[in-house]
N, CA, C and O atoms as a MOPAC input file, in Angstrom:
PM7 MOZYME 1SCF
protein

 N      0.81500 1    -1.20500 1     0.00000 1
 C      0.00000 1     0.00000 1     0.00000 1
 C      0.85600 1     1.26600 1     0.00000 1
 O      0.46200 1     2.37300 1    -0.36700 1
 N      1.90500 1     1.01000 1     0.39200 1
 C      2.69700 1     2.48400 1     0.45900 1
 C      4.31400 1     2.18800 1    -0.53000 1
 O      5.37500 1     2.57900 1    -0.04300 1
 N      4.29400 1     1.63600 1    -1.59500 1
 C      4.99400 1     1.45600 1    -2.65100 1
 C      4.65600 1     1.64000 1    -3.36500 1
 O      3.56000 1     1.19600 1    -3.70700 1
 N      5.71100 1     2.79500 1    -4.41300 1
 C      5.59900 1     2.88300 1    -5.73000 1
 C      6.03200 1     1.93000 1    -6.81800 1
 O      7.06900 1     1.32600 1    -6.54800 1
 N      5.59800 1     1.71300 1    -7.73600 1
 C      6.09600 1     0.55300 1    -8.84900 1
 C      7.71100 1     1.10300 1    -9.02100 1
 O      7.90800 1     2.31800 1    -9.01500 1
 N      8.58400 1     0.37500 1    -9.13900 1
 C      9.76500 1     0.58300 1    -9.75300 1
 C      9.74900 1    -0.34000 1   -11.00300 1
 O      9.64800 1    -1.56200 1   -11.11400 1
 N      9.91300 1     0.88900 1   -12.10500 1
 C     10.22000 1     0.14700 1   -13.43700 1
 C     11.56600 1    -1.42000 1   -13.28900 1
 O     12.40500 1    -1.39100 1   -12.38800 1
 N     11.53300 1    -2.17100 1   -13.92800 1
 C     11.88100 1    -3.21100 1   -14.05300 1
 C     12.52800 1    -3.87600 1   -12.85100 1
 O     13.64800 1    -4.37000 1   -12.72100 1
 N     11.26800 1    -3.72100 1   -11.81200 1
 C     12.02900 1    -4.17900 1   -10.16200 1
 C     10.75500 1    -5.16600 1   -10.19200 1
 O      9.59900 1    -4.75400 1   -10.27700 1
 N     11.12800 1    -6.55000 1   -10.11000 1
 C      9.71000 1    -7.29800 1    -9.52500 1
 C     10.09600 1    -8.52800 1    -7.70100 1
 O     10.87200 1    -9.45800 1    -7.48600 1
 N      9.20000 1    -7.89900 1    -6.95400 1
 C      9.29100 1    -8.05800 1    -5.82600 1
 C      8.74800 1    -9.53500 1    -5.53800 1
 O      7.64000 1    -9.80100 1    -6.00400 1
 N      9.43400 1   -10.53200 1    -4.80500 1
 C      8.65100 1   -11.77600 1    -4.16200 1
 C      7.14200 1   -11.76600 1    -3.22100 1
 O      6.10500 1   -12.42300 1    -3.12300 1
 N      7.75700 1   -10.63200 1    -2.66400 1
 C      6.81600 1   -10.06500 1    -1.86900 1
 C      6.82600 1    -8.35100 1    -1.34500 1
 O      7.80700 1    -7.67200 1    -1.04200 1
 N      5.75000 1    -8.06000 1    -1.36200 1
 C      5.92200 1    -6.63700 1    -1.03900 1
 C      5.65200 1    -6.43500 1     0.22400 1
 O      5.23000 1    -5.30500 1     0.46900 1
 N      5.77600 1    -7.30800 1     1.29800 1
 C      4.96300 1    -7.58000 1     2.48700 1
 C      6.36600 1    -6.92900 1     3.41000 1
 O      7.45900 1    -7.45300 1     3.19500 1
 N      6.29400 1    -6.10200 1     4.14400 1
 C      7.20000 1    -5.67700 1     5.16900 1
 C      6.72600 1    -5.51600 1     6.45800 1
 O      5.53800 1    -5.36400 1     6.74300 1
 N      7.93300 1    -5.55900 1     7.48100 1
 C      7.48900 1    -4.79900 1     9.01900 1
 C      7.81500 1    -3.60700 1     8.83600 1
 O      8.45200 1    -3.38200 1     7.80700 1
 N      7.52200 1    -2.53900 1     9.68500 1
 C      7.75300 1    -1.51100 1    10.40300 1
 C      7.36300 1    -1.54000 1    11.70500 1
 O      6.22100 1    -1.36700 1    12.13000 1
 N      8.65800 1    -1.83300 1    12.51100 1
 C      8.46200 1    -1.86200 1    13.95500 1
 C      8.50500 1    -0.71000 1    14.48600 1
 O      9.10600 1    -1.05100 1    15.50400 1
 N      8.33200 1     0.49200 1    14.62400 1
 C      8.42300 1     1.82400 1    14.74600 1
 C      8.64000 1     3.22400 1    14.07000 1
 O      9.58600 1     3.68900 1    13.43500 1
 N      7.74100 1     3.59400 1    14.34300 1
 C      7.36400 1     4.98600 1    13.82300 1
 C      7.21300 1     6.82400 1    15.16500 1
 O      6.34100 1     7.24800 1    15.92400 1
 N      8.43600 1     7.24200 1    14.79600 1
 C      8.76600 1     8.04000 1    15.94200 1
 C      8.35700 1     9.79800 1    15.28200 1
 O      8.43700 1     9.99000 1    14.06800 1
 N      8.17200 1    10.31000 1    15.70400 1
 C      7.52800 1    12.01500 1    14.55900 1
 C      7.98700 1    13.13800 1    16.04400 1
 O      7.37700 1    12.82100 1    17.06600 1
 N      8.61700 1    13.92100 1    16.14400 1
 C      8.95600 1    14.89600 1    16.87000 1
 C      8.87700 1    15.79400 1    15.99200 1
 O      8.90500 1    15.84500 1    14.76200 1
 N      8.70100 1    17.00300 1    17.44700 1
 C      8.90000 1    18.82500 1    16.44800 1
 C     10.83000 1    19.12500 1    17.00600 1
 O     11.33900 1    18.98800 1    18.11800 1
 N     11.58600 1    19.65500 1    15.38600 1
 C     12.68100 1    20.38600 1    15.57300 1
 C     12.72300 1    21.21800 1    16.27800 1
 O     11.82800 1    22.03200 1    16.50500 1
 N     13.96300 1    21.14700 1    16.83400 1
 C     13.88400 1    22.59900 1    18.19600 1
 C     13.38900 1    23.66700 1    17.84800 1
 O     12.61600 1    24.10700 1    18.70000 1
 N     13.54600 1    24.60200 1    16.51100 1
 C     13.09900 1    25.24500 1    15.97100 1
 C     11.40800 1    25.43800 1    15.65400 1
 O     10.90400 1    26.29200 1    14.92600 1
 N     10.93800 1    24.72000 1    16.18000 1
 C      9.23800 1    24.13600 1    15.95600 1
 C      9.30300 1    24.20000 1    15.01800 1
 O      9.98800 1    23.18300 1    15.13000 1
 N      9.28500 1    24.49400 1    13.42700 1
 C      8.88000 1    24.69900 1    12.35400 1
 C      8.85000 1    23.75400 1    11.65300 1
 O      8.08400 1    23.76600 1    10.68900 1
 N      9.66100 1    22.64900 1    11.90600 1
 C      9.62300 1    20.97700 1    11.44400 1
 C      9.56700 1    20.07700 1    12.14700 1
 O      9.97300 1    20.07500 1    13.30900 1
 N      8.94500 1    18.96200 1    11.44100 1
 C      9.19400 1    17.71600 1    11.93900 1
 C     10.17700 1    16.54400 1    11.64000 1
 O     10.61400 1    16.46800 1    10.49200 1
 N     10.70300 1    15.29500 1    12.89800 1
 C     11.69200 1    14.88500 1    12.59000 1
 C     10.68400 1    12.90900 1    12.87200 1
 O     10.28900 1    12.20800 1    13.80300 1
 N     10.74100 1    12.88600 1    11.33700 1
 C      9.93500 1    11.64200 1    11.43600 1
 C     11.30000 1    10.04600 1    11.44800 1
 O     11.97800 1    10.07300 1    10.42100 1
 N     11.57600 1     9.15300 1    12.16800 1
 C     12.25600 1     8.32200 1    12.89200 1
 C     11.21500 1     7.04200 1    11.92700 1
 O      9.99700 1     7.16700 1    12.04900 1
 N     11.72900 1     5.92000 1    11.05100 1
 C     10.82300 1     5.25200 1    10.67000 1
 C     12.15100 1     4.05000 1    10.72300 1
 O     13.31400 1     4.17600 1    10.34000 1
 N     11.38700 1     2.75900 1    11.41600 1
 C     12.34600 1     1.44900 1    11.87200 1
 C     11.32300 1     0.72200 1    10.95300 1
 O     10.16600 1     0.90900 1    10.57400 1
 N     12.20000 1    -0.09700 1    10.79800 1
 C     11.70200 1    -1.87100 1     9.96800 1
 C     12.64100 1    -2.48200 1     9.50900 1
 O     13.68200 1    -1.84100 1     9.36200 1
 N     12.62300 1    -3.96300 1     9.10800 1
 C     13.52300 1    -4.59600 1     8.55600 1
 C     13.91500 1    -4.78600 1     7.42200 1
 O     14.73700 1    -5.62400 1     7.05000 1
 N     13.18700 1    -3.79500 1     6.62600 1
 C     13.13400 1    -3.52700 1     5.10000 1
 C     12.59500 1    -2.44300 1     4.96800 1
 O     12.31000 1    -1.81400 1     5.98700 1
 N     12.25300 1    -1.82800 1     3.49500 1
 C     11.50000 1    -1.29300 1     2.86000 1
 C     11.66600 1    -1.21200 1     1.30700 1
 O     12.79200 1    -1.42500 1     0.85700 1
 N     11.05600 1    -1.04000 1     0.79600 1
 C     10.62000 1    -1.03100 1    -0.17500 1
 C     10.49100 1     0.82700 1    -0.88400 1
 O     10.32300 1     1.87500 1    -0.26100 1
 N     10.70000 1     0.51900 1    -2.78700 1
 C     10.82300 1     1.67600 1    -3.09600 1
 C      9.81700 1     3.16400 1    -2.91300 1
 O      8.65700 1     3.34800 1    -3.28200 1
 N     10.55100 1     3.88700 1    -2.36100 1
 C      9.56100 1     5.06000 1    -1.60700 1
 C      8.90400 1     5.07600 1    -0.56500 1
 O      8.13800 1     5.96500 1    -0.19200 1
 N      9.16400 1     4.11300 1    -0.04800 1
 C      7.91100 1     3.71300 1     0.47500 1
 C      7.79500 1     4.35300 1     2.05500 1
 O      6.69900 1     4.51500 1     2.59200 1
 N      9.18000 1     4.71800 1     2.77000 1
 C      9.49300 1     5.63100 1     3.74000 1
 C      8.35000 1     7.27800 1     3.74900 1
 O      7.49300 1     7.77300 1     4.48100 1
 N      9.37500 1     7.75900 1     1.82100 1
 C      8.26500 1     8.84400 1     1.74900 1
 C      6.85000 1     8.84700 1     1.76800 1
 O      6.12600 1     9.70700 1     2.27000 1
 N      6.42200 1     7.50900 1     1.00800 1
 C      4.48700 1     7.80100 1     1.09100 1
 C      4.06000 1     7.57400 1     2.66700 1
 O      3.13500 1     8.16800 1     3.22200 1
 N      4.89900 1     6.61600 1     3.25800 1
 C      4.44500 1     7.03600 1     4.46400 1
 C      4.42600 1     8.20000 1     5.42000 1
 O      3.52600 1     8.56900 1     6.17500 1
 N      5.80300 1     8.76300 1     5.18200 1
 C      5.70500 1    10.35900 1     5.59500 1
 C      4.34600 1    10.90900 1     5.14400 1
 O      3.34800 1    11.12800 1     5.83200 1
 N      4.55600 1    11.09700 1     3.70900 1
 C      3.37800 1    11.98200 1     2.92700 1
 C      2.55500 1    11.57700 1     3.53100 1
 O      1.98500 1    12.60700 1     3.88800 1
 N      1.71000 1    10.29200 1     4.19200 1
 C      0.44700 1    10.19600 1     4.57900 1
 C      0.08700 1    10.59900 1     5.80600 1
 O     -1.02600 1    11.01700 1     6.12200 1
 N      1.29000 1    10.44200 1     6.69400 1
 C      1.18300 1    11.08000 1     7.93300 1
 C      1.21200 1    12.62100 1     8.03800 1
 O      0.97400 1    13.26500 1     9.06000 1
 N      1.40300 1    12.90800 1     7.33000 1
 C      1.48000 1    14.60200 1     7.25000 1
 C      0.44700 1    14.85300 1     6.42900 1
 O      0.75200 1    15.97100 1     6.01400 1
 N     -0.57100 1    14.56900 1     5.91300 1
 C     -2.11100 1    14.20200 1     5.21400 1
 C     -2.76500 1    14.25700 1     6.25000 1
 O     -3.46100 1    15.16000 1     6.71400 1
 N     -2.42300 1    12.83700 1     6.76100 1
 C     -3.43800 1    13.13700 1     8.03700 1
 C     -3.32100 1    14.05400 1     9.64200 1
 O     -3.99900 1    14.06600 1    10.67000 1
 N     -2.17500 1    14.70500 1     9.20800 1
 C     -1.66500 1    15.76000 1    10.11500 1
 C     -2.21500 1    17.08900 1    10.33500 1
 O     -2.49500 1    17.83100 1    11.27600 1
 N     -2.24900 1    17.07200 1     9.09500 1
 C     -3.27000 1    18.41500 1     8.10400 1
 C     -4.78600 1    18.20900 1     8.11000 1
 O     -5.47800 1    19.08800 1     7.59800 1
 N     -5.20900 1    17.41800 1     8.50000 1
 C     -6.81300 1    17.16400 1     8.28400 1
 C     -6.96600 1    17.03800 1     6.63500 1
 O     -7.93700 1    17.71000 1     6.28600 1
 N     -6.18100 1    16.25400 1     5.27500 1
 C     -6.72000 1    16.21900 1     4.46600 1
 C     -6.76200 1    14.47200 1     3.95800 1
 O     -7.02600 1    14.06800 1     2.82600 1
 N     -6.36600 1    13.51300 1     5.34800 1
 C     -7.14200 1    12.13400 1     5.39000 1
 C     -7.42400 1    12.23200 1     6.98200 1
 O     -6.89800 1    12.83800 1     7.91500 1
 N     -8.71000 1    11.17300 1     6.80700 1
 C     -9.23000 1    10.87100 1     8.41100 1
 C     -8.15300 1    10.47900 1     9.15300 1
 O     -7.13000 1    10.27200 1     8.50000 1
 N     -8.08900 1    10.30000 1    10.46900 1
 C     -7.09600 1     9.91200 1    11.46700 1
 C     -7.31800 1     8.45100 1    11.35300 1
 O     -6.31900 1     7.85900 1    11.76100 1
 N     -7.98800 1     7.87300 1    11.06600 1
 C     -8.36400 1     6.32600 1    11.16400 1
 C     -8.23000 1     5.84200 1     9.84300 1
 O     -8.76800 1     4.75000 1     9.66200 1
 N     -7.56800 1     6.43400 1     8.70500 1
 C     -7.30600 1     5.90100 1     7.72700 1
 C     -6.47500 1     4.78500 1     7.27400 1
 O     -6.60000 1     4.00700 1     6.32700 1
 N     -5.32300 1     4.94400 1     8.47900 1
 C     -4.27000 1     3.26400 1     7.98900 1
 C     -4.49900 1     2.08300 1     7.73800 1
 O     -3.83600 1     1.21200 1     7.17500 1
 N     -5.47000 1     2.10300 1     8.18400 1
 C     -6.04900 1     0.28500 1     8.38600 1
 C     -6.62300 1     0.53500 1     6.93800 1
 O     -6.05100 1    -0.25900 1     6.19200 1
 N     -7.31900 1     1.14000 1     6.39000 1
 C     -7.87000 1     1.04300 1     5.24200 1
 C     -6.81200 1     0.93300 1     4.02300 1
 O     -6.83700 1     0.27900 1     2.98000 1
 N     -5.97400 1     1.73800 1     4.51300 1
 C     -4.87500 1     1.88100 1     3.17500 1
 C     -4.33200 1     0.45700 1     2.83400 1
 O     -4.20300 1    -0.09800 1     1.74200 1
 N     -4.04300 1     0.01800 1     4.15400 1
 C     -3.06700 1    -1.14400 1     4.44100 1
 C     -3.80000 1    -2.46400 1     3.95700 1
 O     -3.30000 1    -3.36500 1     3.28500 1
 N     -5.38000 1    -2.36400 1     4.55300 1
 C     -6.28000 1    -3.60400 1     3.90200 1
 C     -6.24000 1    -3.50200 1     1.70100 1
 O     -6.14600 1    -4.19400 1     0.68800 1
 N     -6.37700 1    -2.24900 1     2.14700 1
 C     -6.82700 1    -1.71800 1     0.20300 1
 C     -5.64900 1    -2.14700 1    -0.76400 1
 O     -5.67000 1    -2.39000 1    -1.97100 1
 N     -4.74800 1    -2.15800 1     0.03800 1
 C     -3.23500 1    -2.46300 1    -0.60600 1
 C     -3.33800 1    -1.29900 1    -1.54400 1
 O     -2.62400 1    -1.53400 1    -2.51800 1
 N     -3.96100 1    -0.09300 1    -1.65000 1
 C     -3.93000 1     1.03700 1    -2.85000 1
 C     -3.12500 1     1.83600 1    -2.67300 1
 O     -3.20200 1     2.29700 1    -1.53400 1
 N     -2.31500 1     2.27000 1    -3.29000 1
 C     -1.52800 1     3.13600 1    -3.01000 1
 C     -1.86500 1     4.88600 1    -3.26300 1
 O     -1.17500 1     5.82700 1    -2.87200 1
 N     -3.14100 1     4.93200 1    -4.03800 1
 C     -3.54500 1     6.23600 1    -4.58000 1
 C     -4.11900 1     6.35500 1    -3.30800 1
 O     -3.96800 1     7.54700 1    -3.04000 1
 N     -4.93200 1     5.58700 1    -1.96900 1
 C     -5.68700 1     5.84800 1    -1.27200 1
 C     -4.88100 1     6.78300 1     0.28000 1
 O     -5.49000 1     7.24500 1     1.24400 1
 N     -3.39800 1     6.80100 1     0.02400 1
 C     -2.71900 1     7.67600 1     0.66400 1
 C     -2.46400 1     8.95600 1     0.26500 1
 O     -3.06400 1     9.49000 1    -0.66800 1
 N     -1.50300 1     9.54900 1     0.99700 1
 C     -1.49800 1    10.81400 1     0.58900 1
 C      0.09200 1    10.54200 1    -0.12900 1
 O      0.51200 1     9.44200 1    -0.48700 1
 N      1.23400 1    12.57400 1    -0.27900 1
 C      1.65000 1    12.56400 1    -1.65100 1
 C      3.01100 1    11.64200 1    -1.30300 1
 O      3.01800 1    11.24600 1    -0.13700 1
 N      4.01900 1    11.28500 1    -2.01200 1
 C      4.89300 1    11.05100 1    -1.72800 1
 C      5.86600 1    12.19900 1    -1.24900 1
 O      6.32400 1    12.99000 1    -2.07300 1
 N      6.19900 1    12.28700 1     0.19500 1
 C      7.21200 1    12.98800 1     0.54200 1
 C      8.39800 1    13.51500 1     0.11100 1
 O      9.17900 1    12.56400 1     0.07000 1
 N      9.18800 1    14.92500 1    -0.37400 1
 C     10.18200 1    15.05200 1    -1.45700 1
 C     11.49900 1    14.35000 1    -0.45500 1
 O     11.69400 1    14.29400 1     0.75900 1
 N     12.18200 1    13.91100 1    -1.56700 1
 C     13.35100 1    13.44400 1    -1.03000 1
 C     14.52900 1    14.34600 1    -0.10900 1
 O     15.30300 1    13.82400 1     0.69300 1
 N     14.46800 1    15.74700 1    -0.41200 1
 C     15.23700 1    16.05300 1     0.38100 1
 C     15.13000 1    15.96200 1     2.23500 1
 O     14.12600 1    15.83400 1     2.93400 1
 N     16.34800 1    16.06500 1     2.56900 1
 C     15.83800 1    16.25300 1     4.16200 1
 C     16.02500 1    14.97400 1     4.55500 1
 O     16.47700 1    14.68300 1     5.66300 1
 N     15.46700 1    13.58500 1     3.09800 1
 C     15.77300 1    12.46200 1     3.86300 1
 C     16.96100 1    11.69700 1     4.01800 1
 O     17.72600 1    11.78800 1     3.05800 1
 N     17.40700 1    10.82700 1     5.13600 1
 C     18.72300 1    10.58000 1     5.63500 1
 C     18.35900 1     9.05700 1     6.08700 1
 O     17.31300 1     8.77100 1     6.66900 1
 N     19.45200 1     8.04800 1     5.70800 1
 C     19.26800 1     6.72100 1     6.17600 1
 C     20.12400 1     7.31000 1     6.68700 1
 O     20.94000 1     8.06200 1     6.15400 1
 N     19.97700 1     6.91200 1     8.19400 1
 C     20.69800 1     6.92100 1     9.46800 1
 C     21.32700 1     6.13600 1     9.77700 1
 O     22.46000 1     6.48600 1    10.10600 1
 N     21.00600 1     4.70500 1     9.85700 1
 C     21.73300 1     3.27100 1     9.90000 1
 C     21.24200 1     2.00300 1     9.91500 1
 O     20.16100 1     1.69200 1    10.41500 1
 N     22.29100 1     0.98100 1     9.18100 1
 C     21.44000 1     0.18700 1     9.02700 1
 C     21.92700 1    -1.54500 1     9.67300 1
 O     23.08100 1    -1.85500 1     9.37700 1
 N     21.45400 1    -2.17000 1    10.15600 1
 C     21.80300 1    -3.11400 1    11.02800 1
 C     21.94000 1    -4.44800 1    10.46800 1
 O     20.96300 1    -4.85400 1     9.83900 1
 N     22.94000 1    -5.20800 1    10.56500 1
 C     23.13000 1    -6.28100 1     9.58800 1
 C     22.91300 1    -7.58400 1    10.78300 1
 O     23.45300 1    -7.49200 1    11.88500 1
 N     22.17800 1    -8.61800 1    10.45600 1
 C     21.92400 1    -9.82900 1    11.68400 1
 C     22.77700 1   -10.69700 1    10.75500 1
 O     23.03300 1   -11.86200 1    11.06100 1

């Protein structure tokens, strides 16, 4: 639900965790500092989740919308994809 198609990428599964999702205001208040954990992800898929949380941040999806997105598997039924700048893989953990 929160992946974009990547031209000539075909996935086994598009099925991921996200074990945490962290959203603070910058000291500055004027931004937010969104923290997103899982053991994968998939293409974009960090940003549409930003974008949707900041959709429904804004009042322009219901607050109770995830479950729907996530059942719908739709990806139009979120909000925009988040621009890339700003974003930072922080680190990544090898088992």
């Amino acid at each position: 639900a929160f992946c974009n198609t990547k031209k000539n990428a075909s996935y086994s599964s598009t099925i991921r965790e996200v074990t945490n999702i962290d959203i603070e205001k910058t000291n500055d208040g004027d931004r937010l500092f969104f923290r997103v954990r899982g053991t994968n992800f998939l293409y974009k898929m960090v940003r549409n989740i930003v974008g949707t949380l900041v959709y429904i941040g804004s009042g322009k999806l219901p607050s109770d919308t995830i479950p729907f997105i996530l059942k719908g598997l739709d990806r139009t039924q979120g909000g925009i994809t988040a621009p890339a700048h700003g974003l930072t893989l922080h680190k990544v953990l090898y088992k």
